[in-house]
C-alpha positions in Angstrom: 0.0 0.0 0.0 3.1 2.5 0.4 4.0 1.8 -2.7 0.7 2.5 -4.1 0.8 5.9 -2.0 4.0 6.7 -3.2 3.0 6.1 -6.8 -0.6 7.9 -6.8 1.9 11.4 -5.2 4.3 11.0 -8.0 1.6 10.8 -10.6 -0.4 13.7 -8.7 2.7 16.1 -8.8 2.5 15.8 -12.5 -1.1 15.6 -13.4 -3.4 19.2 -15.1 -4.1 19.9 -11.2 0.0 21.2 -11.1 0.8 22.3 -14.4 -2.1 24.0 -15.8 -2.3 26.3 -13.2 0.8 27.2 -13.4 0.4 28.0 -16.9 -2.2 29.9 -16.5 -0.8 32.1 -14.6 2.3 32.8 -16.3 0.5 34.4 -19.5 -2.1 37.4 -19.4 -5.6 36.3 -20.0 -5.3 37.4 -24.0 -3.6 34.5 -24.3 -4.8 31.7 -21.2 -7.4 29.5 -23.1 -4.7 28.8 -26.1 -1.6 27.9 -23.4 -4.2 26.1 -21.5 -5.0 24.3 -24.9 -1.2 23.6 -25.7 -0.5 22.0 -22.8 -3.7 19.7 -22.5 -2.8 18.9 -26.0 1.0 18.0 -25.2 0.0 15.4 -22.5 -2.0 14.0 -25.4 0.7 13.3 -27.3 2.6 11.5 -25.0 -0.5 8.8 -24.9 -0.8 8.3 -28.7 3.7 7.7 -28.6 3.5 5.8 -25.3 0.6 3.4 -25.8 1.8 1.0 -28.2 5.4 1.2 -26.5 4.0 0.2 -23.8 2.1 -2.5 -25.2 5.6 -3.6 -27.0 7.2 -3.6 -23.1 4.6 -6.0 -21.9 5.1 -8.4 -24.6 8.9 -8.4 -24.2 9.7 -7.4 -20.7 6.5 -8.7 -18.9 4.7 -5.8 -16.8 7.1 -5.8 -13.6 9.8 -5.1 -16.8 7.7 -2.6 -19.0 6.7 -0.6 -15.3 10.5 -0.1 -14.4 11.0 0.7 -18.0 8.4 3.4 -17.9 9.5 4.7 -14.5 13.0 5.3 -16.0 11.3 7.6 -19.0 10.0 9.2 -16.5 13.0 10.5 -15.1 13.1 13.1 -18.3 9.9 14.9 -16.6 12.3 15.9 -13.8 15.0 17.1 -15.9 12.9 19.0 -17.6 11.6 20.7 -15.2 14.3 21.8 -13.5 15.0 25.1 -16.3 11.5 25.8 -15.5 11.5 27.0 -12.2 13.9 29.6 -12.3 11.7 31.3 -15.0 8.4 30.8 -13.0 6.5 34.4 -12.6 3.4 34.9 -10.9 0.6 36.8 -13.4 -0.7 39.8 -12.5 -3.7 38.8 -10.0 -1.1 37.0 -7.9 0.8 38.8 -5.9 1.4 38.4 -2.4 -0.7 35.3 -0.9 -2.6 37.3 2.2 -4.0 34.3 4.1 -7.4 36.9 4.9 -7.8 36.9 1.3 -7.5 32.8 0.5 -9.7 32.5 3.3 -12.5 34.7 1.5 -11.7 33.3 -1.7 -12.4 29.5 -0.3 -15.6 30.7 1.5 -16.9 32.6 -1.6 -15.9 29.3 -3.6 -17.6 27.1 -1.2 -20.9 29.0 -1.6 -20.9 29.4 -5.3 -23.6 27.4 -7.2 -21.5 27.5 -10.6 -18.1 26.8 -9.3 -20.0 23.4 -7.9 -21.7 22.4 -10.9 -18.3 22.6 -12.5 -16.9 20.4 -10.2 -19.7 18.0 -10.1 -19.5 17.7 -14.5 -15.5 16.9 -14.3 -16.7 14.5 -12.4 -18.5 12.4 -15.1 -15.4 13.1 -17.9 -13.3 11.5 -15.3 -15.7 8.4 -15.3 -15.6 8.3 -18.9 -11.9 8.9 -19.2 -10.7 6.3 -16.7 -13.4 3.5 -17.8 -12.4 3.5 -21.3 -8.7 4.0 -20.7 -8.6 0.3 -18.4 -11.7 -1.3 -20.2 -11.5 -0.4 -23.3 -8.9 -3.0 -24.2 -10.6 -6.1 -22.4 -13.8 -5.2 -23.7 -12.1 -5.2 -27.4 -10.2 -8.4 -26.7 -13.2 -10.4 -25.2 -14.6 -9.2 -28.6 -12.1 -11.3 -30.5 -9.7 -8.4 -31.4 -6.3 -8.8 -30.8 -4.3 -6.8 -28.3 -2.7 -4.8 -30.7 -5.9 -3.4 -32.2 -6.9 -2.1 -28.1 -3.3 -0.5 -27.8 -4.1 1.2 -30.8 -7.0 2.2 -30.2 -6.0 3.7 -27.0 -2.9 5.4 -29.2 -5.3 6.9 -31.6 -7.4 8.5 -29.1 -4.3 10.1 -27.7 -3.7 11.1 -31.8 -6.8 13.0 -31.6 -6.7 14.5 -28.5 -4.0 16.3 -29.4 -6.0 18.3 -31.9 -9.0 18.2 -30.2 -7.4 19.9 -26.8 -5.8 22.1 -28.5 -8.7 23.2 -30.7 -10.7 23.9 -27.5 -8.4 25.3 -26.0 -8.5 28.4 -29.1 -12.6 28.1 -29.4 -13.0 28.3 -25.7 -11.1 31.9 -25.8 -13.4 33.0 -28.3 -16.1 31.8 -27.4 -18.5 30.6 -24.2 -16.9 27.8 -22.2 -19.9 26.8 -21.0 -21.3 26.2 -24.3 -17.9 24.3 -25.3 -18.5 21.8 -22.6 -22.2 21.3 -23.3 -21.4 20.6 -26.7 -18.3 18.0 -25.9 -20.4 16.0 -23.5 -23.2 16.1 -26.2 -20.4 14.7 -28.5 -19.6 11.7 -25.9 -23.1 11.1 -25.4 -23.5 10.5 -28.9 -20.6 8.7 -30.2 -20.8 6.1 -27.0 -24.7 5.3 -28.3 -23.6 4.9 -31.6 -20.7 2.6 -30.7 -23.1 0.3 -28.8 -25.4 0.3 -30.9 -23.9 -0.1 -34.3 -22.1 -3.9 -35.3 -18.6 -3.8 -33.7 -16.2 -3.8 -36.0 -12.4 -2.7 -37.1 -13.8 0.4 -38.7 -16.1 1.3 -35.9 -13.2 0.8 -32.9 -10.9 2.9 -34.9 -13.7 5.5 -35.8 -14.8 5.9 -32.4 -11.5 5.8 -31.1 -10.7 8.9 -33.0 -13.8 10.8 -32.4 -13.7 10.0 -28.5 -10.1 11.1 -28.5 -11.3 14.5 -30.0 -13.5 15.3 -27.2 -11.2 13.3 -25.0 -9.3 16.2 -22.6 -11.5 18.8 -24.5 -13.1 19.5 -21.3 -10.3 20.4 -19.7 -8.9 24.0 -21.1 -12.9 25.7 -20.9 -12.9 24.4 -17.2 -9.6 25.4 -16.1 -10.7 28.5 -18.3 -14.1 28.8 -16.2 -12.2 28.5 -12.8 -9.9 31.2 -13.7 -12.7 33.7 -15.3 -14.4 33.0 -12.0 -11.6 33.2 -9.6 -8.6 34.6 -10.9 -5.3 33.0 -11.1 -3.8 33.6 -7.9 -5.8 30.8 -6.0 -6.3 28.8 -8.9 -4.0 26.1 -8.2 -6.3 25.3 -4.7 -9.6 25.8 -6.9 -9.4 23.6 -9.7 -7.4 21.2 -7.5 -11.1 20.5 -5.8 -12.6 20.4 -9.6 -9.4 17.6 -10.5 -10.4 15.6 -7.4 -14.1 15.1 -8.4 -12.6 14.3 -11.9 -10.5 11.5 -10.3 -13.1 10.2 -7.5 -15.0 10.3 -11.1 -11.4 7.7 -12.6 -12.0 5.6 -9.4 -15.5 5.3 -10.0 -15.6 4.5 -13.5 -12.5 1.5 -13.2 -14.2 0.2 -10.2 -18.1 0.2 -11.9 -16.4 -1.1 -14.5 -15.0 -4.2 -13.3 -17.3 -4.9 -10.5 -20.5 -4.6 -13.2 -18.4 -7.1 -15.8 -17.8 -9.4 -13.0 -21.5 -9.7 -12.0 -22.6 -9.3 -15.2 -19.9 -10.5 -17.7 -20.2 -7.4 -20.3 -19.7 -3.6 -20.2 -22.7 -2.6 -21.7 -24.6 -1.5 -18.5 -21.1 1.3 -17.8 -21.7 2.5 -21.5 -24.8 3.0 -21.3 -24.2 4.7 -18.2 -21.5 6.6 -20.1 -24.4 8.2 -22.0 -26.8 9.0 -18.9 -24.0 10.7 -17.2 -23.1 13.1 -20.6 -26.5 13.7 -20.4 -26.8 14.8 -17.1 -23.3 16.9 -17.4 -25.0 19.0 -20.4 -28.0 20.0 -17.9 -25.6 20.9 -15.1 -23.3 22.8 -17.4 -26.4 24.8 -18.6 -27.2 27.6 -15.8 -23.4 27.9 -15.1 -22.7 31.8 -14.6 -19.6 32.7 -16.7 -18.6 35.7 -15.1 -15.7 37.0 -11.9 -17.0 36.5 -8.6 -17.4 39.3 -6.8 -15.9 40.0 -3.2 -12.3 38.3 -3.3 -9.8 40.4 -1.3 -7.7 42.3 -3.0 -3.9 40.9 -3.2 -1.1 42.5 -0.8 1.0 44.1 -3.1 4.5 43.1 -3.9 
């Protein structure tokens, strides 16, 4: 269980909850939703190289060898990071942290209806996220596919994330995040019921592999985006931290439903279709989301 501790911190120090926000605050607001966009779209291509290495590890090293093979790439994130923090800048809105004013920016949080139904729609493209990233290529292989076609699969919807995060991450600073969102968990809704219900096939893996890797991390620029319209930047990290732990009690939920309903059941269908309920019920939450500042934050101390 240590390990497992140890393992869930590393991968926490690196996840959107970290970086974003401190990209966000590094550029002026001209500018957030398309460095927000760049750097969703970056982690995506890291799946779509990594997948079928990964896949290739198994098959030669076993998993104990591909794992230690992985944790040794990711030595390079350190490395990399170390120019970075020399060159870190606070943006404007974040100057001095005044503990009076992250106190009044929690409590304002806390009692903000928006913010909430934010937090409680990440919650659902966790689910989705996390049950088709581990189930995906079971469900595919008890299909009769081979495991290359799942690794794949996975790859390409890291392909298309790329352009798809990056993509909302331009339309969402031009446009309403809220609307964005509505219309990517509309999307998911969509191409899940269409993947159940049409024959499974080659084409239709691969076709719904690339349109659910387009709306894949989507979400994620317009809701940073929306945290930071709301809030500001200098907080941020703290604020959409909550919003990234919904979306990961969503991960949890959507591995465990997942395995626990094929156990008792013996097929996924039930966590699809409940794949398409929960877009559903994202798009009416997303709906009376206020897209403007709060008002009432203390002012920062100034530097």
């Amino acid at each position: 269980s240590g390990l497992v501790l140890r393992a869930g911190a590393g991968v926490a120090g690196t996840a959107f909850g970290i970086v974003l926000p401190a990209m966000a605050r590094a550029v002026d607001e001209s500018r957030r939703q398309l460095v927000l966009g760049i750097g969703t779209s970056a982690g995506s291509m890291g799946q779509f190289l990594l997948a079928p290495v990964a896949q290739s590890l198994i098959d030669w090293l076993g998993w104990s060898g591909a794992l230690n093979a992985m944790a040794l790439m990711s030595l390079s994130m350190a490395l990399l990071a170390m120019p970075l923090a020399a060159s870190d800048r606070p943006a404007s809105d974040s100057q001095i942290v005044s503990p009076e004013a992250f106190a009044d920016t929690l409590k304002l949080a806390r009692g903000h209806v928006s913010y909430w139904l934010l937090t409680a729609g990440f919650f659902v493209c966790g689910f989705h996220l996390a049950f088709i990233t581990v189930h995906m290529p079971p469900f595919l292989m008890d299909a009769g596919f081979d495991s290359s076609v799942a690794a794949w699969s996975i790859s390409l919807i890291g392909l298309f994330n790329v352009a798809g995060a990056f993509l909302a991450g331009v339309i969402s600073g031009r446009v309403s995040k809220r609307l964005v969102l509505i219309t990517i968990y509309g999307g998911r809704a969509v191409a899940i019921a269409l993947f159940m219900l049409l024959p499974l096939s080659l084409t239709t893996v691969l076709t719904f592999s690339c349109v659910m890797g387009f709306l894949w991390l989507a979400t994620v620029p317009p809701t940073t985006g929306l945290v930071a319209t709301m809030f500001g930047t200098r907080y941020m990290a703290t604020l959409y931290g909550v919003v990234f732990l919904s979306h990961q009690i969503g991960s949890f939920t959507g591995v465990w439903l997942g395995g626990w309903l094929y156990e008792t059941t013996g097929t996924y269908d039930v966590v699809w279709w409940a794949g398409v309920a929960l877009s559903l019920v994202t798009m009416a939450l997303h709906w009376p989301i206020r897209e403007t500042p709060v008002t009432g934050i203390r002012p920062a101390a100034p530097a």
